[in-house]
gemmi code that builds the backbone of each chain (N, CA, C; Angstrom):
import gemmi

chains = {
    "A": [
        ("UNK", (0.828, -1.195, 0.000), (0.000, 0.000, 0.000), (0.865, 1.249, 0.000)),
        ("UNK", (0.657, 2.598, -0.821), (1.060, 3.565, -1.043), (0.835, 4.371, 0.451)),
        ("UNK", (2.246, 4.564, 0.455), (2.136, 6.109, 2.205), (2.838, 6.835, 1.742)),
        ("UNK", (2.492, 7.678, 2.521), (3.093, 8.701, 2.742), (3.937, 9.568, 3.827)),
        ("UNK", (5.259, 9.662, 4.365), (5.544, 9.361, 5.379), (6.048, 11.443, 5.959)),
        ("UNK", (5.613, 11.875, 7.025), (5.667, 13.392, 7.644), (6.442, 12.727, 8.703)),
        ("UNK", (7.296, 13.951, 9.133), (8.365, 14.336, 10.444), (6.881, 14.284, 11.338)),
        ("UNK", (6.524, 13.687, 12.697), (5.966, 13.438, 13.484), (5.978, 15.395, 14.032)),
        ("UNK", (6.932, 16.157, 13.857), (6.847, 17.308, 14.613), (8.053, 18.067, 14.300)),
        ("UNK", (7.834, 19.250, 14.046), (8.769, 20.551, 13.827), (8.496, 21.784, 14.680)),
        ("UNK", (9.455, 22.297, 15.188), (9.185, 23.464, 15.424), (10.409, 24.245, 15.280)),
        ("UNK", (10.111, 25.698, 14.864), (10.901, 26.984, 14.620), (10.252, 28.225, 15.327)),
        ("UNK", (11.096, 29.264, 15.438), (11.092, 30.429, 16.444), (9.713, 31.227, 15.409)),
        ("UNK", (9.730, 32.381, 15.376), (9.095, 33.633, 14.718), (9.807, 33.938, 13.808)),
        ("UNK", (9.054, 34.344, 12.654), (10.293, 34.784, 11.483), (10.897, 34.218, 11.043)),
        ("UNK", (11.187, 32.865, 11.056), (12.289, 32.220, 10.958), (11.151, 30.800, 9.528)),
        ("UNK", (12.449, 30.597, 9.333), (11.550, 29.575, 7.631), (11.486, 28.156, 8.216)),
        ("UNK", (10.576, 27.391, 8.106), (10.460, 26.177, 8.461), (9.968, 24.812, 6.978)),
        ("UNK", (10.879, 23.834, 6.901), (10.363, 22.939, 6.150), (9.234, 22.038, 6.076)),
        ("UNK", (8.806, 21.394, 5.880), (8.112, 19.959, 6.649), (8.352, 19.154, 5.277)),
        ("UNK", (8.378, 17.937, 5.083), (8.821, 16.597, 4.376), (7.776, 15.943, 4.169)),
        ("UNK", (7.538, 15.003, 3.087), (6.359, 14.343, 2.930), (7.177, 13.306, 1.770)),
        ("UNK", (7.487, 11.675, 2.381), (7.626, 11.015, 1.634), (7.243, 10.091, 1.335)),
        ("UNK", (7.295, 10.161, -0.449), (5.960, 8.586, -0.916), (7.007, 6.875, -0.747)),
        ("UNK", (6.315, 6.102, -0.072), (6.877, 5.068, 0.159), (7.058, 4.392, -1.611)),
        ("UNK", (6.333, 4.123, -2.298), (7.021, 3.767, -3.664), (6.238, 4.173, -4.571)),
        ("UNK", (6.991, 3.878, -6.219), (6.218, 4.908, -7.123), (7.080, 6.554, -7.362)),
        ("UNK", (6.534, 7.121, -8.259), (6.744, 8.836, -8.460), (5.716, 9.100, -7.449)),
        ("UNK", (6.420, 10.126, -6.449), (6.157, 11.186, -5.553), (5.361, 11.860, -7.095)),
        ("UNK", (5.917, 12.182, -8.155), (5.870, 13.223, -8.859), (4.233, 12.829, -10.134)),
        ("UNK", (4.214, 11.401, -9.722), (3.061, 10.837, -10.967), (1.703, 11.397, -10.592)),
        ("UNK", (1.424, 11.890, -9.348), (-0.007, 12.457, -8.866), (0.314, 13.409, -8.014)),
        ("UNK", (-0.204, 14.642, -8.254), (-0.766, 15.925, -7.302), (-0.643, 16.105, -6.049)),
        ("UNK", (0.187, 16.220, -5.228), (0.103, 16.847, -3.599), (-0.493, 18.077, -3.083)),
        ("UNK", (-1.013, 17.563, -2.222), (-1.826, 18.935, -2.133), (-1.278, 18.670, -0.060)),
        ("UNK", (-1.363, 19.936, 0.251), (-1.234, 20.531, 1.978), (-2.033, 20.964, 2.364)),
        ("UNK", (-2.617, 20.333, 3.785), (-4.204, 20.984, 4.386), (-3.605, 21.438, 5.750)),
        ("UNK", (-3.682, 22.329, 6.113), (-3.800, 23.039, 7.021), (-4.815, 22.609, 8.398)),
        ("UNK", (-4.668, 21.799, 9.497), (-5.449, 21.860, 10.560), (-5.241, 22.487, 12.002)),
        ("UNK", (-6.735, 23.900, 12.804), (-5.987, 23.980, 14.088), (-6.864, 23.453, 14.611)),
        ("UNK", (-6.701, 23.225, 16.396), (-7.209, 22.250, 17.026), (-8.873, 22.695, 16.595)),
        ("UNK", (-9.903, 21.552, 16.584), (-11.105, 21.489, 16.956), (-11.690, 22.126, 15.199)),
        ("UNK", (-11.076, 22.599, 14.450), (-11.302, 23.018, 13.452), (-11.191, 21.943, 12.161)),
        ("UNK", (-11.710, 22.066, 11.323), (-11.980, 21.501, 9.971), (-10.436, 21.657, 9.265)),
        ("UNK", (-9.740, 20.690, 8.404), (-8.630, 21.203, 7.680), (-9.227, 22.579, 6.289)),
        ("UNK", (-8.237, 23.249, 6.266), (-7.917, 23.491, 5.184), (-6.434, 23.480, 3.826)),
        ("UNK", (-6.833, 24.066, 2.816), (-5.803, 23.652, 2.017), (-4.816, 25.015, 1.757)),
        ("UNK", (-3.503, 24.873, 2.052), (-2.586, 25.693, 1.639), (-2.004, 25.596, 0.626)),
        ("UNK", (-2.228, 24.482, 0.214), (-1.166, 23.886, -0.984), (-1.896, 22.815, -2.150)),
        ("UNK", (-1.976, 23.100, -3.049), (-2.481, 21.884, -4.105), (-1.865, 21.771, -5.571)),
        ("UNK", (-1.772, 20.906, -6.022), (-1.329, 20.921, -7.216), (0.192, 21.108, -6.833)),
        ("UNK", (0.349, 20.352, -6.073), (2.308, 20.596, -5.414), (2.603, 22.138, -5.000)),
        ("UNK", (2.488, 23.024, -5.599), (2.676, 23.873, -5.747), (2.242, 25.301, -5.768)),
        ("UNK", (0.802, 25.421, -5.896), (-0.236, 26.347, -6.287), (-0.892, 26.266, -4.944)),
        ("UNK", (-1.090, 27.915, -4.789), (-1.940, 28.327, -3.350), (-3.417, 28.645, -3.450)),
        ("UNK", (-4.345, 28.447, -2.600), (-5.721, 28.696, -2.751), (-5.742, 30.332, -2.602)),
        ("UNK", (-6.509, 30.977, -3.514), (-6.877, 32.889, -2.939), (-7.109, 32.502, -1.419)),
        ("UNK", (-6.260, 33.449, -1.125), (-6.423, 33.591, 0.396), (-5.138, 33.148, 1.255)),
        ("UNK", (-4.924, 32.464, 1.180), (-3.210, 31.974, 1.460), (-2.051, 32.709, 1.161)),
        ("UNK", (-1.489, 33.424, 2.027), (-0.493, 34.285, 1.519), (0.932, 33.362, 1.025)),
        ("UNK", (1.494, 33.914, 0.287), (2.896, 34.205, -0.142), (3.960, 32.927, 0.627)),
        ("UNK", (3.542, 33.100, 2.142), (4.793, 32.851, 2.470), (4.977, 31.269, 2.957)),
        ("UNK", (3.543, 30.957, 2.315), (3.651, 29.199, 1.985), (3.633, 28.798, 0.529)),
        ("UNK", (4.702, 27.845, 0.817), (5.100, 27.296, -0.806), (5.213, 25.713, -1.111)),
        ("UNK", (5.235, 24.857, -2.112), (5.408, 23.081, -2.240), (6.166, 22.983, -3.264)),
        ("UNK", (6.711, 21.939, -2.896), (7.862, 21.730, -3.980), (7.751, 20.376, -4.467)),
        ("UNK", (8.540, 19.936, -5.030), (8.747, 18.533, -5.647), (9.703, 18.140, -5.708)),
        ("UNK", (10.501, 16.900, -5.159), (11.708, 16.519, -5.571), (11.717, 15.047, -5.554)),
        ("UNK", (12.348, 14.571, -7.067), (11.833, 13.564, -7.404), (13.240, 12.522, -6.962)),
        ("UNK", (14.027, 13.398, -6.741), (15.294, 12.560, -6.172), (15.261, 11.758, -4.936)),
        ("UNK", (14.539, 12.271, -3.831), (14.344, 11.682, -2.932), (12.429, 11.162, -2.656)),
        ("UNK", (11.759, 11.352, -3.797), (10.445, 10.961, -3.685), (10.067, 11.314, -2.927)),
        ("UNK", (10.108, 13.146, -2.790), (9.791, 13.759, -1.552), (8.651, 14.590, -2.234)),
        ("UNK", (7.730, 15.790, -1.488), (6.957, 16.791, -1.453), (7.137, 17.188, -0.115)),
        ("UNK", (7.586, 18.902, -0.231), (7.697, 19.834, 0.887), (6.691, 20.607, 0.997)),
        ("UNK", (6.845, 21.331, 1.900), (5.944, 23.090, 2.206), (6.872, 23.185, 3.063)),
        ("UNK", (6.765, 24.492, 2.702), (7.926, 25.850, 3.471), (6.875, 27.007, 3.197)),
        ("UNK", (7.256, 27.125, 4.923), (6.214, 28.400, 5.550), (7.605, 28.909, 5.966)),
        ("UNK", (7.478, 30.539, 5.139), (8.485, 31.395, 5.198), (7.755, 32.586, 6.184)),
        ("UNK", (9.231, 33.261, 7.154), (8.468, 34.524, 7.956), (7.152, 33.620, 8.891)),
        ("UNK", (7.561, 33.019, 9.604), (6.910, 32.163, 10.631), (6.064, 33.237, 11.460)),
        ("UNK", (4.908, 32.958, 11.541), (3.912, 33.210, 12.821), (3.249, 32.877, 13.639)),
        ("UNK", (2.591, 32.547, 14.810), (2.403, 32.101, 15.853), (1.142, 31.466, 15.398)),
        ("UNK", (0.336, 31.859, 14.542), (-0.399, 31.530, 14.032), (-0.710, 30.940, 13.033)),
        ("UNK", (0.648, 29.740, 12.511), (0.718, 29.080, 11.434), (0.746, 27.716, 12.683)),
        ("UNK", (1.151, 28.354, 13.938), (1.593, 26.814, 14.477), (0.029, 25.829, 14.657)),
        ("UNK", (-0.156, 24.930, 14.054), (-0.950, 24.255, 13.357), (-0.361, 22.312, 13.302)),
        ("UNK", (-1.857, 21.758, 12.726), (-0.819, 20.571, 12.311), (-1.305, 20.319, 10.835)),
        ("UNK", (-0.461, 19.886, 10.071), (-0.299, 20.203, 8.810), (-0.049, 18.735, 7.702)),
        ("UNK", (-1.023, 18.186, 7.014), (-1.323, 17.019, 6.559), (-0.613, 17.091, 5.093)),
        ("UNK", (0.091, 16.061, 4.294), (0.080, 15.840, 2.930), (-1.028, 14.990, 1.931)),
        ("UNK", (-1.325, 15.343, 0.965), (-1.803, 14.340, 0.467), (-1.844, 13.812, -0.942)),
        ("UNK", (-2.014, 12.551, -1.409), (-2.180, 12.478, -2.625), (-2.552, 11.560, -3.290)),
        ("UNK", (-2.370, 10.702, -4.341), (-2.829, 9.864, -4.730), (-2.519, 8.331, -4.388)),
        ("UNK", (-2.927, 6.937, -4.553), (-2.345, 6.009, -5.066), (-2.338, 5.473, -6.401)),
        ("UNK", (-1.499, 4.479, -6.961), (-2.046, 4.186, -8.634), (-3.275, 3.495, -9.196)),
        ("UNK", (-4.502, 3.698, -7.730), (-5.508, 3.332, -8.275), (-6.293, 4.978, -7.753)),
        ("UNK", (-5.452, 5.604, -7.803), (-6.238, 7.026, -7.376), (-7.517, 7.103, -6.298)),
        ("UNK", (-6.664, 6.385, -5.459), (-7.584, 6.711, -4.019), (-6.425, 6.885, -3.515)),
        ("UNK", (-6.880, 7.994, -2.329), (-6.099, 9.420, -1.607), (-5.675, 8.691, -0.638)),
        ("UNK", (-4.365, 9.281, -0.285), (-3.860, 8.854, 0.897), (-3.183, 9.563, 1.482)),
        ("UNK", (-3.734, 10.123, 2.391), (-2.695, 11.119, 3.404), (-1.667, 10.994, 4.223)),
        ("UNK", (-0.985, 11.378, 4.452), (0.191, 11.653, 5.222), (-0.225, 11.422, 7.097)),
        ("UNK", (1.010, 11.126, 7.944), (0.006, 10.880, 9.115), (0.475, 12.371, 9.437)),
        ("UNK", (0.756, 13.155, 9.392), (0.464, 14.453, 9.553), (1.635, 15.439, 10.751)),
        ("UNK", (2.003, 16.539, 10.615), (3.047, 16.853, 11.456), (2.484, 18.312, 11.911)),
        ("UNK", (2.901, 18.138, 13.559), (2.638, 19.535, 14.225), (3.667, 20.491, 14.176)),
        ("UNK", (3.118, 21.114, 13.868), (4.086, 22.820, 13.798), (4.154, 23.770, 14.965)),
        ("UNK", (5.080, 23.973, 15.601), (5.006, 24.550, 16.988), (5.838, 25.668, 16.706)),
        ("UNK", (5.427, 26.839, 17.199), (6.018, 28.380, 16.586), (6.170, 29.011, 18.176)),
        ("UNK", (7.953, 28.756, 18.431), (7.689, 29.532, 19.746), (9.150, 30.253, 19.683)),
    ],
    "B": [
        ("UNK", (-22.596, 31.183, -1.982), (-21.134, 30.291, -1.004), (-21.584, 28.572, -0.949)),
        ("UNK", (-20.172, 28.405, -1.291), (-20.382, 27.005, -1.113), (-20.325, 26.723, -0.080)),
        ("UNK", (-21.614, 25.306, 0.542), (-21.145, 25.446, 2.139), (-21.599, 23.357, 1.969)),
        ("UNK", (-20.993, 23.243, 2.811), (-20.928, 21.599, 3.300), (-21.650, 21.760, 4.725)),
        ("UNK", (-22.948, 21.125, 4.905), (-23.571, 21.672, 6.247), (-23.477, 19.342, 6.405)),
        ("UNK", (-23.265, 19.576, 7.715), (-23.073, 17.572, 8.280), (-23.836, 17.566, 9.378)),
        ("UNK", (-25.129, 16.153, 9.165), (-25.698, 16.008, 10.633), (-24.998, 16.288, 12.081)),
        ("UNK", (-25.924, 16.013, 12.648), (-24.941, 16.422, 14.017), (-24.821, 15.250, 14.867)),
        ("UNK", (-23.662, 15.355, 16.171), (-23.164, 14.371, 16.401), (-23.503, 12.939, 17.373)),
        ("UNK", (-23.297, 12.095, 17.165), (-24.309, 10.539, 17.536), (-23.231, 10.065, 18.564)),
        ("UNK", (-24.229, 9.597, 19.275), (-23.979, 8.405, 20.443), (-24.330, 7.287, 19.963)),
        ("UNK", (-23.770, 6.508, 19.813), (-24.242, 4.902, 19.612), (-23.892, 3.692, 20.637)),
        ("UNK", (-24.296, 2.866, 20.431), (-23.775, 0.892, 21.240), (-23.535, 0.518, 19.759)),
        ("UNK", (-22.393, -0.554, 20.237), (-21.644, -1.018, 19.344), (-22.571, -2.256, 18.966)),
        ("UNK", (-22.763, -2.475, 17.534), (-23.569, -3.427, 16.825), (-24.821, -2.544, 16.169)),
        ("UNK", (-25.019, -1.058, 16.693), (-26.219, -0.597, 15.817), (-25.448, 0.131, 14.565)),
        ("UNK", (-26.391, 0.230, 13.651), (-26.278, 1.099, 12.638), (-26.742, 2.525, 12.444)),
        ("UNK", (-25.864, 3.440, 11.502), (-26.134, 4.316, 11.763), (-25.761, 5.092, 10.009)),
        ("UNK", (-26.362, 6.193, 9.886), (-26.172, 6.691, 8.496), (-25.928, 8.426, 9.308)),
        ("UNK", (-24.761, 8.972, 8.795), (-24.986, 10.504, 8.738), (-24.866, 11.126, 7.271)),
        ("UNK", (-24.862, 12.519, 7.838), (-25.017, 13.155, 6.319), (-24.253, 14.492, 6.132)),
        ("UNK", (-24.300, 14.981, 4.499), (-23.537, 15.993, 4.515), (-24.519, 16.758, 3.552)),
        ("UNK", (-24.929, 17.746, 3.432), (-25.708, 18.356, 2.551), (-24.796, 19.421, 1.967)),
        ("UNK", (-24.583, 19.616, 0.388), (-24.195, 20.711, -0.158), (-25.214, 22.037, -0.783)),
        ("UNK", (-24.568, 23.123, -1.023), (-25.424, 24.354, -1.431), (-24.513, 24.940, -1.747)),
        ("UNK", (-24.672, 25.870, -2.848), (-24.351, 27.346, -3.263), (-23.637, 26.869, -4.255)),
        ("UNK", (-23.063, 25.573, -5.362), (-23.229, 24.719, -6.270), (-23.909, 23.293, -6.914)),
        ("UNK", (-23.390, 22.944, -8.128), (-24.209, 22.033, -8.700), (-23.509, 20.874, -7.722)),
        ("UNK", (-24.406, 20.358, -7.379), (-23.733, 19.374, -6.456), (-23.609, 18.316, -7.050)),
        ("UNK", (-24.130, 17.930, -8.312), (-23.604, 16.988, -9.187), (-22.678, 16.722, -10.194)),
        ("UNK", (-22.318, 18.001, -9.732), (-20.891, 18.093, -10.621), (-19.361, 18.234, -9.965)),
        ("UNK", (-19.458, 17.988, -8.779), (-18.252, 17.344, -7.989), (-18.288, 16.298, -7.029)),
        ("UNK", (-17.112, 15.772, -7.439), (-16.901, 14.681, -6.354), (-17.131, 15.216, -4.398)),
        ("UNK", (-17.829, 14.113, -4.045), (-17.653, 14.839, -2.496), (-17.173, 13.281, -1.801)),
        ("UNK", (-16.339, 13.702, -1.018), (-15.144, 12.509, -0.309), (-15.543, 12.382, 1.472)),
        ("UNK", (-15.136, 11.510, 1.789), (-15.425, 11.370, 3.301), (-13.939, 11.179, 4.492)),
        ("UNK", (-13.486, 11.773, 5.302), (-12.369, 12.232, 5.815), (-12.604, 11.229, 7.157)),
        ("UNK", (-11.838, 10.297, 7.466), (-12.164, 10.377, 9.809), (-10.946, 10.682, 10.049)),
        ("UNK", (-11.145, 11.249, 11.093), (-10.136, 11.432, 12.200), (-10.261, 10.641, 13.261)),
        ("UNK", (-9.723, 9.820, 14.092), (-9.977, 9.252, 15.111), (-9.436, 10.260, 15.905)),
        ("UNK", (-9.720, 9.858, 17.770), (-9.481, 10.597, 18.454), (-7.867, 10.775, 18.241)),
        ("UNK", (-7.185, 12.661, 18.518), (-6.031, 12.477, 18.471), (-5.082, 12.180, 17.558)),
        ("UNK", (-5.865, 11.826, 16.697), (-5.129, 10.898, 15.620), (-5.225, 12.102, 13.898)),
        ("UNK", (-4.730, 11.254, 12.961), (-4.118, 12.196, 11.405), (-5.791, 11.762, 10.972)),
        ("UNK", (-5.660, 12.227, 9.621), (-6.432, 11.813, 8.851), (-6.428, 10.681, 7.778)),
        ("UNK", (-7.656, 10.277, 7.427), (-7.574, 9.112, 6.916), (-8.785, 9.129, 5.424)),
        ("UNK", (-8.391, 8.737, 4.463), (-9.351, 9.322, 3.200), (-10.049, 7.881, 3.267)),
        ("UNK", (-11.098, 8.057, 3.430), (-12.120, 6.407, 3.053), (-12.742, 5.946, 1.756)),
        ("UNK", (-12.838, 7.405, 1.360), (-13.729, 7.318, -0.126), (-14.744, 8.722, -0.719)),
        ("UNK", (-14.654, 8.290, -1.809), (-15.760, 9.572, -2.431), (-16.677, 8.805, -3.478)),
        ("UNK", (-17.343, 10.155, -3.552), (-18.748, 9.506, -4.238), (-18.998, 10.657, -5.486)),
        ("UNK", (-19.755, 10.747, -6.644), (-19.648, 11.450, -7.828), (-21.400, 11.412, -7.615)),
        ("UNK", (-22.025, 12.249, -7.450), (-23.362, 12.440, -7.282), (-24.157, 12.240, -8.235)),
        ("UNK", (-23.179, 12.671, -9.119), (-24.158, 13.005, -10.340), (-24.119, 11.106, -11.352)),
        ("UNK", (-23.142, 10.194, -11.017), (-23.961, 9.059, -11.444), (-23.928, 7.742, -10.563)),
        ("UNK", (-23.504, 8.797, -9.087), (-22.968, 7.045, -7.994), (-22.128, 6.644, -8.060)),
        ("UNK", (-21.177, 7.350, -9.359), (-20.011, 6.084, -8.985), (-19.062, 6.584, -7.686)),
        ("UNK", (-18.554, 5.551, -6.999), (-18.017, 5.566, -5.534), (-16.466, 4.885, -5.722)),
        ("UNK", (-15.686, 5.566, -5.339), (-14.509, 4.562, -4.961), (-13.871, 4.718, -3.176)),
        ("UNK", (-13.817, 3.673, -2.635), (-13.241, 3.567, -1.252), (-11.715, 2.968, -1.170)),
        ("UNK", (-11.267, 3.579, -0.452), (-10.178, 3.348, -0.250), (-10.115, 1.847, 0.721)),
        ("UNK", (-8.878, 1.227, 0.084), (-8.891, -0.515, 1.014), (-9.210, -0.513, 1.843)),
        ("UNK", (-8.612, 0.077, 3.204), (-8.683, 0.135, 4.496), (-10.295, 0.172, 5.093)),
        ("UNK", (-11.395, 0.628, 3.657), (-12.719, 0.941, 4.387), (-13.433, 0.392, 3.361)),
        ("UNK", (-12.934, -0.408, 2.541), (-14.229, -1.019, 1.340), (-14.731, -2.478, 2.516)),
        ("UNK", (-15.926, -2.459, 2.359), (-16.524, -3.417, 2.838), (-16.887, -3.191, 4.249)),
        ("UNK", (-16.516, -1.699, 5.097), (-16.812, -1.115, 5.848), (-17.731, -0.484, 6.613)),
        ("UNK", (-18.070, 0.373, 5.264), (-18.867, 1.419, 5.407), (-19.504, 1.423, 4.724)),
        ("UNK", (-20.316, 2.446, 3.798), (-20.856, 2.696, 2.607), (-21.008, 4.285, 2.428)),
        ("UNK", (-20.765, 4.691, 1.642), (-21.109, 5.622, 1.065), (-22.367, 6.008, 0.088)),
        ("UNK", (-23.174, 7.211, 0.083), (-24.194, 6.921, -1.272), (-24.447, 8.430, -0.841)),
        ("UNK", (-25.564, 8.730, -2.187), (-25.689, 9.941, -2.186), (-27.001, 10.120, -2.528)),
        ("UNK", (-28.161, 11.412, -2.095), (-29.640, 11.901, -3.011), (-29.035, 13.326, -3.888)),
        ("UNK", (-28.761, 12.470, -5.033), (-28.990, 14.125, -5.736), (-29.668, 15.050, -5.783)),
        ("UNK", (-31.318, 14.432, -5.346), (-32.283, 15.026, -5.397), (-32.358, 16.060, -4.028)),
        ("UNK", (-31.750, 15.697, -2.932), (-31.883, 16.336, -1.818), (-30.254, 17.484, -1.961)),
        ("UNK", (-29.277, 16.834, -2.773), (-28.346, 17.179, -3.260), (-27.527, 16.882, -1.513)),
        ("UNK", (-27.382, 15.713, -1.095), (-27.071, 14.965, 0.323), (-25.950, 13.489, -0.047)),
        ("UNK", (-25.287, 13.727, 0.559), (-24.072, 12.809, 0.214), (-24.461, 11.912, 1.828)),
        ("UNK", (-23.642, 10.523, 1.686), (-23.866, 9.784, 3.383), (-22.729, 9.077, 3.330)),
        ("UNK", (-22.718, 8.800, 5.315), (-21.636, 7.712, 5.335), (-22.659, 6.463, 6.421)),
        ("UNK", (-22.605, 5.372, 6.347), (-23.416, 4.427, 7.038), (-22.339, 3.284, 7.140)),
        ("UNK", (-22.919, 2.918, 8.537), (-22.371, 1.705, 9.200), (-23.698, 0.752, 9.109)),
        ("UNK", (-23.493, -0.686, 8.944), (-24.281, -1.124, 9.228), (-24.320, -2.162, 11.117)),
        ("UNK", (-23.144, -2.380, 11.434), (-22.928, -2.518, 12.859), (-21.741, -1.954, 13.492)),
        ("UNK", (-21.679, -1.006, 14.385), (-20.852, 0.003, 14.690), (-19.990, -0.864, 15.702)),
        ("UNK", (-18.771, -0.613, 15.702), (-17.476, -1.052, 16.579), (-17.137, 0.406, 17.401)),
        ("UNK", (-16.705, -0.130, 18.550), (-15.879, 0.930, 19.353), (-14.921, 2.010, 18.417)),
        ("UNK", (-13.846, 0.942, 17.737), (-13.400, 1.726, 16.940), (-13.520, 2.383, 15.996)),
        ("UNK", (-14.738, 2.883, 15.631), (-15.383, 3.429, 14.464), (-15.981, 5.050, 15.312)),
        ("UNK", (-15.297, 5.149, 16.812), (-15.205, 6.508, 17.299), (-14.373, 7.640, 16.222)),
        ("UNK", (-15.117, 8.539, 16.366), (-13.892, 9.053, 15.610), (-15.068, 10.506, 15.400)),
        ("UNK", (-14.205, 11.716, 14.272), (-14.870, 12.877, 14.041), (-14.863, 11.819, 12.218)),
        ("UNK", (-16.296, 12.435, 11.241), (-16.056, 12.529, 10.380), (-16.355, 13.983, 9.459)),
        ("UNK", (-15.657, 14.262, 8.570), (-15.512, 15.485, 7.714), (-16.440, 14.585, 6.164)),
        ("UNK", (-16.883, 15.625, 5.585), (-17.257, 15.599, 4.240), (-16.322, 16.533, 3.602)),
        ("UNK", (-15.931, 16.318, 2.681), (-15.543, 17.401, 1.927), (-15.824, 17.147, 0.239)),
        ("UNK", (-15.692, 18.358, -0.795), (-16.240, 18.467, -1.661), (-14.365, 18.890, -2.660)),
        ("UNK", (-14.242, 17.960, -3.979), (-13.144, 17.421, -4.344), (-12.930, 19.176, -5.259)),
        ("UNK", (-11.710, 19.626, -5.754), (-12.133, 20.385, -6.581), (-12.482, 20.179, -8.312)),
        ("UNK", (-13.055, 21.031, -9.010), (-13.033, 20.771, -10.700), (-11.541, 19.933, -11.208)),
        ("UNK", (-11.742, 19.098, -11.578), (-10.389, 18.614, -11.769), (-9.749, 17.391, -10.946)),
        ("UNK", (-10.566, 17.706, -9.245), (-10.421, 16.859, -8.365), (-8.917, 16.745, -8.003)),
        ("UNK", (-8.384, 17.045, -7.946), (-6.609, 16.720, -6.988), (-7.047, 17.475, -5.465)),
        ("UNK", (-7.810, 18.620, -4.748), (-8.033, 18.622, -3.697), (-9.076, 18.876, -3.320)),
        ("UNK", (-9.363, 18.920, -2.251), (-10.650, 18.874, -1.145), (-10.578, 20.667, -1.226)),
        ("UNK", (-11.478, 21.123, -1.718), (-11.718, 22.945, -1.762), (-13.116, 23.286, -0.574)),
        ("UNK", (-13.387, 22.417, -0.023), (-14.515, 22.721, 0.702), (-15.006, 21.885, 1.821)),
        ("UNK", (-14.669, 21.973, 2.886), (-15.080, 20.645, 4.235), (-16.226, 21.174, 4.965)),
        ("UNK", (-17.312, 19.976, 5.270), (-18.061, 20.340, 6.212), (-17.360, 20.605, 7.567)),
        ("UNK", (-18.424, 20.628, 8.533), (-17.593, 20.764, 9.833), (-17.795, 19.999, 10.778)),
        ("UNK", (-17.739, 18.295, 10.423), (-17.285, 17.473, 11.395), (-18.668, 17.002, 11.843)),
        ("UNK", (-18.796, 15.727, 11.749), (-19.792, 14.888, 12.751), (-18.869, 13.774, 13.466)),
        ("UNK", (-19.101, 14.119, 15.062), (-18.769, 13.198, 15.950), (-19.352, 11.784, 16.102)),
        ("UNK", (-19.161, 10.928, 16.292), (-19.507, 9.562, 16.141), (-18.820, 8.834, 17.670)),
        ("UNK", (-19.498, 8.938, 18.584), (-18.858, 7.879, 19.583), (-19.691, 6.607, 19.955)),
        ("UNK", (-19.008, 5.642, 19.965), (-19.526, 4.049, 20.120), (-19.082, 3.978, 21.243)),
        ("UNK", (-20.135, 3.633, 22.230), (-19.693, 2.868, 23.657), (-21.251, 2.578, 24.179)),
        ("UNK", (-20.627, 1.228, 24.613), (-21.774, 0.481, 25.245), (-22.168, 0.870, 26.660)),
    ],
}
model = gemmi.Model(1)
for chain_id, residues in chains.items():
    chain = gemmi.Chain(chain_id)
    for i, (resn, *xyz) in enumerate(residues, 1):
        res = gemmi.Residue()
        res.name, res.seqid = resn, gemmi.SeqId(i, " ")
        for name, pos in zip(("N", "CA", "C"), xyz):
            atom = gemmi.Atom()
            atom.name, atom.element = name, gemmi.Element(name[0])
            atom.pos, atom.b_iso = gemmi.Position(*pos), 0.0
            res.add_atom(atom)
        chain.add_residue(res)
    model.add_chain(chain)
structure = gemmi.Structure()
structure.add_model(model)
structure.setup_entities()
């Protein structure tokens, strides 16, 4: 079965740029769409990130996704950190029968 | 506005059945996929399956085919998730969400029906 594997937990200061990792256990990372949902406690996710790369209106600037097919990875980098990004923060994407499979998901702690 | 409105949240004993729901508005609701999310307590998320309103077709993910069920009233424009005998472990929050044009993400989540099983 296709996973997807997140750092259990990150944290960075204020201001400061933070990564998070998302890797596909086998297959192209790169053959189907990643998308990043955004969850804070008690709240519904949302999406920061889809299409690897592309932000929803409303999402500023200083979240971004990448692709790297060398290590069968997908990132987000939240640049200019705020207290209010600290969140926990899901990957997701396909398998090769195109049912979704998310990431088990990593908390972001901004202190 | 598009809005994902979800029954509200159930107490059950383990062995009954149970169906909740997700109702869409402020689009054609038969023209996107709408998917079903759990969270267990504490726990990540987990994709079970989606459903295409507009002709039924459904795909579930392994972990929940033969599980659950999914189905939908176009006519009420109401998507569902149903158990037919509920386990402890089938506690959990569930989300609806609505896939986007194109479908690679979830552009729209209801807001959560709780589900706790205990006898």
């Amino acid at each position: 079965n296709f996973m997807l594997t997140q750092p259990h937990s990150v944290s960075e200061s204020p201001g400061k740029t933070v990564t998070i990792s998302c890797t596909g256990s086998s297959g192209s990372i790169a053959s189907n769409y990643v998308q990043w949902y955004q969850q804070r406690p008690g709240s519904a996710p949302t999406t920061v990130i889809y299409e690897d790369n592309q932000r929803p209106s409303g999402v500023p600037d200083r979240f971004s996704g990448s692709i790297d097919s060398s290590s069968n990875s997908a990132s987000l980098t939240i640049s200019g950190l705020k207290t209010e990004d600290e969140a926990d923060y899901y990957c997701q994407s396909y398998d090769s029968s195109n049912r979704g499979v998310f990431g088990g998901g990593t908390k972001l702690t901004v202190l | 506005e598009v809005q994902l409105v979800q029954s509200g949240a159930e107490v059950k004993k383990p062995g009954e059945s149970l169906k909740i729901s997700c109702k869409g508005s402020g689009y054609s609701f038969t023209s996107y996929w709408i998917g079903w999310v759990r969270q267990m307590p504490g726990k990540g998320l987990e994709w079970m399956g989606i459903i295409y309103p507009g002709d039924s077709d459904t795909r579930y993910s392994p972990s929940f085919q033969g599980q659950v069920t999914i189905s939908a009233d176009k006519s009420i424009s109401t998507a569902y998730l149903q158990w037919s005998s509920l386990k402890a472990s089938d506690t959990a929050m569930y989300y609806c969400a609505r896939l986007s044009y194109g479908g690679a993400m979830f552009d729209y989540w209801g807001q959560g029906t709780l589900v706790t099983v205990s006898s």
